[in-house]
Wavefront OBJ file of the C-alpha trace (Angstrom):
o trace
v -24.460 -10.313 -31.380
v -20.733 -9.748 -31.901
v -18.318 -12.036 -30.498
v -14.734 -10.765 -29.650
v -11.951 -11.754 -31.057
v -8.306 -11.527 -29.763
v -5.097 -12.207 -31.139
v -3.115 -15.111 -29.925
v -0.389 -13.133 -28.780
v -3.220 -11.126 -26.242
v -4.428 -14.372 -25.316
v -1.254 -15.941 -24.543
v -0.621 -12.759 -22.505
v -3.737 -12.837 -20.251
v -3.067 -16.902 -20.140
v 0.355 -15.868 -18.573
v -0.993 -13.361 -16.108
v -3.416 -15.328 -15.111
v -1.438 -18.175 -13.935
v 1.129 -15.407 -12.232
v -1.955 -14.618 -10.370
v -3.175 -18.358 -9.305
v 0.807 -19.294 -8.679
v 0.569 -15.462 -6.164
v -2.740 -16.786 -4.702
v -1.427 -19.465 -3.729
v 2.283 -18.970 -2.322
v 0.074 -16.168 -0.083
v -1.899 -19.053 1.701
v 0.722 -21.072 2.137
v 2.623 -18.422 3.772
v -0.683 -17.207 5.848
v -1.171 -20.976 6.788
v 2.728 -22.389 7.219
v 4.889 -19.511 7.640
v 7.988 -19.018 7.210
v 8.908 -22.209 5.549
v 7.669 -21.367 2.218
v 9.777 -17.770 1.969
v 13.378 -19.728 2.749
v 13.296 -17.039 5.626
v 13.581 -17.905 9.452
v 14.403 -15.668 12.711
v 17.929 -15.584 11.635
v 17.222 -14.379 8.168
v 13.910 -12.481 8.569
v 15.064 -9.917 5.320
v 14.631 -11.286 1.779
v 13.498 -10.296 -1.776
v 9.875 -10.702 -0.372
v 10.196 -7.778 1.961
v 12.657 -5.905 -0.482
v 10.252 -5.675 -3.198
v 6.628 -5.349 -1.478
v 8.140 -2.427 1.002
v 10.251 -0.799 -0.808
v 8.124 -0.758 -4.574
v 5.183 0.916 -2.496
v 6.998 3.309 -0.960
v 8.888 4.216 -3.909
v 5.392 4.766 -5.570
v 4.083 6.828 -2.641
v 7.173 9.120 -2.076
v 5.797 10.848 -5.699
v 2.701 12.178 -3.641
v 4.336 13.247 -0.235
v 6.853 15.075 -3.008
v 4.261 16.751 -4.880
v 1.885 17.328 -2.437
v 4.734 19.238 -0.750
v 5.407 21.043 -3.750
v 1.902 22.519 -4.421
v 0.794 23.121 -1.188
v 3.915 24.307 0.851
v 5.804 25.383 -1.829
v 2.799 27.109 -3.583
v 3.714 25.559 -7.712
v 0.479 26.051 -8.830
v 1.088 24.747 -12.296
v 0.956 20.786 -10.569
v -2.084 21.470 -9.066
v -4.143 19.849 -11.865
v -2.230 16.198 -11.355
v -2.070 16.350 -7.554
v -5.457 14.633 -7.147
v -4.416 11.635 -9.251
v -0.724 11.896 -7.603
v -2.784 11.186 -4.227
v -4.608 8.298 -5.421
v -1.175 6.780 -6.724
v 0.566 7.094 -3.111
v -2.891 6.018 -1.153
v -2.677 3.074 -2.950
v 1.043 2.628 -2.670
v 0.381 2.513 0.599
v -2.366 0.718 0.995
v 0.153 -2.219 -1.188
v 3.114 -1.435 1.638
v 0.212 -2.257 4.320
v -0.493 -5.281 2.257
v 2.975 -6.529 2.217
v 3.408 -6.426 5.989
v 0.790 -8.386 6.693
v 1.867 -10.889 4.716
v 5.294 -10.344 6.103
v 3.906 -10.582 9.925
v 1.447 -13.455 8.768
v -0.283 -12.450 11.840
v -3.170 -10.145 10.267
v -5.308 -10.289 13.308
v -2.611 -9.038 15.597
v -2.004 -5.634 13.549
v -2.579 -3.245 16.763
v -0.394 -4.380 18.592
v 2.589 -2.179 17.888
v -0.105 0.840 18.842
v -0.430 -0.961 22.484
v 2.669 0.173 24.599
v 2.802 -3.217 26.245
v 3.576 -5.157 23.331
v 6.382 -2.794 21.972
v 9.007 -4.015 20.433
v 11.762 -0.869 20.205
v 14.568 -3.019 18.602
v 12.844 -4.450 15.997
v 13.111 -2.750 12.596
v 9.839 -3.783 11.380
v 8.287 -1.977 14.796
v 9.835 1.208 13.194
v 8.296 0.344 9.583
v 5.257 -0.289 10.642
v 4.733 2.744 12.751
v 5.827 4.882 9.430
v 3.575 2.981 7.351
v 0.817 3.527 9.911
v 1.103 7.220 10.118
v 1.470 7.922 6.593
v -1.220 5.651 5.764
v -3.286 7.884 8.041
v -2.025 11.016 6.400
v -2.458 9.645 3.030
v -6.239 8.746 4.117
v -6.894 11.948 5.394
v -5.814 13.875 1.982
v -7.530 11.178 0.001
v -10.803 11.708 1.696
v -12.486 14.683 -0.087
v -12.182 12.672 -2.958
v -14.018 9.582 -1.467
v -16.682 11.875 0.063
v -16.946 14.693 -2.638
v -19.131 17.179 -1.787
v -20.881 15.888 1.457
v -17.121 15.952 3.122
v -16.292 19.728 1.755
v -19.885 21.145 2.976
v -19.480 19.347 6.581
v -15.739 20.810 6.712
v -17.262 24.580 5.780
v -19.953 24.106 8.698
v -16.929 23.688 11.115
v -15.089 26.218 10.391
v -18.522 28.482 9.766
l 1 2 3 4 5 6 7 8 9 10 11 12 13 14 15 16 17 18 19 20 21 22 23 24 25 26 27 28 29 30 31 32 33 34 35 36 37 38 39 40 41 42 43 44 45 46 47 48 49 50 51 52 53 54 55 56 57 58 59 60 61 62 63 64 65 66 67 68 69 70 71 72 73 74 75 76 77 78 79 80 81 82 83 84 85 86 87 88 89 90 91 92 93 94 95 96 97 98 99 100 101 102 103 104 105 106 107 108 109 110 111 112 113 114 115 116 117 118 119 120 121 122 123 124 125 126 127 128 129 130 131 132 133 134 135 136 137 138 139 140 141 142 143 144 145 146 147 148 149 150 151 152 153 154 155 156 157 158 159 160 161 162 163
């Protein structure tokens, strides 16, 4: 059998990304287990590069398939209908990395529905507002990205309904 071989400066590379990963791994316990106290961020200063980057970047990545999908199928440009699949996947997954990020930002995963429950609104509260964004374009997002989970079986069961 073969073996494979890889330069040093690959290996050196991975070796790098690889501890960027374990060094990740582990700031995102400590800041599921202690809190705030590992981001420098408190009740005063609840905003920081954390929040800047894992918001924003996702967004950023999923505003290319709210733009095109508005494009091909209000604006009727057929000639990006071929990437608008793969545009899709890009901004479900954006997404999916914004939801991510505010759960590690709320460090309270198992209290997620409770901006959906009128009594625990918090109306002030700019991250009440981001979430509820996030929540209903995740939805959307999940919605246009399901034929391609379900392929056929979700196309057939949509032509029975409106059969």
């Amino acid at each position: 059998m073969q073996s494979l071989k890889t330069s040093k400066p690959f290996a050196a590379w991975v070796t790098a990304l690889l501890a960027v990963i374990v060094v990740g791994a582990y700031a995102a316990y400590l800041r599921m287990t202690v809190g705030f106290k590992v981001t420098a961020l408190s009740d005063y200063y609840p905003w920081g590069l954390w929040t800047g980057f894992d918001v924003l970047s996702g967004v950023a990545l999923a505003s290319g398939a709210f733009t095109l999908a508005l494009v091909v199928y209000l604006l009727r440009v057929e000639r990006f209908k071929p990437i608008i699949r793969p545009t899709i996947l890009t901004g479900f997954l954006g997404y999916l990395m914004v939801v991510l990020g505010l759960i590690f930002d709320i460090a309270q995963p198992e209290r997620w529905w409770h901006p959906l429950y009128p009594l625990f609104w918090q109306p002030r509260s700019v991250l009440f507002e981001v979430y509820w964004c996030v929540f209903l374009y995740t939805i959307v997002l999940t919605i246009e990205f399901s034929p391609a989970l379900f392929g056929k079986a979700w196309m057939e069961l949509g032509s029975q309904h409106l059969a």
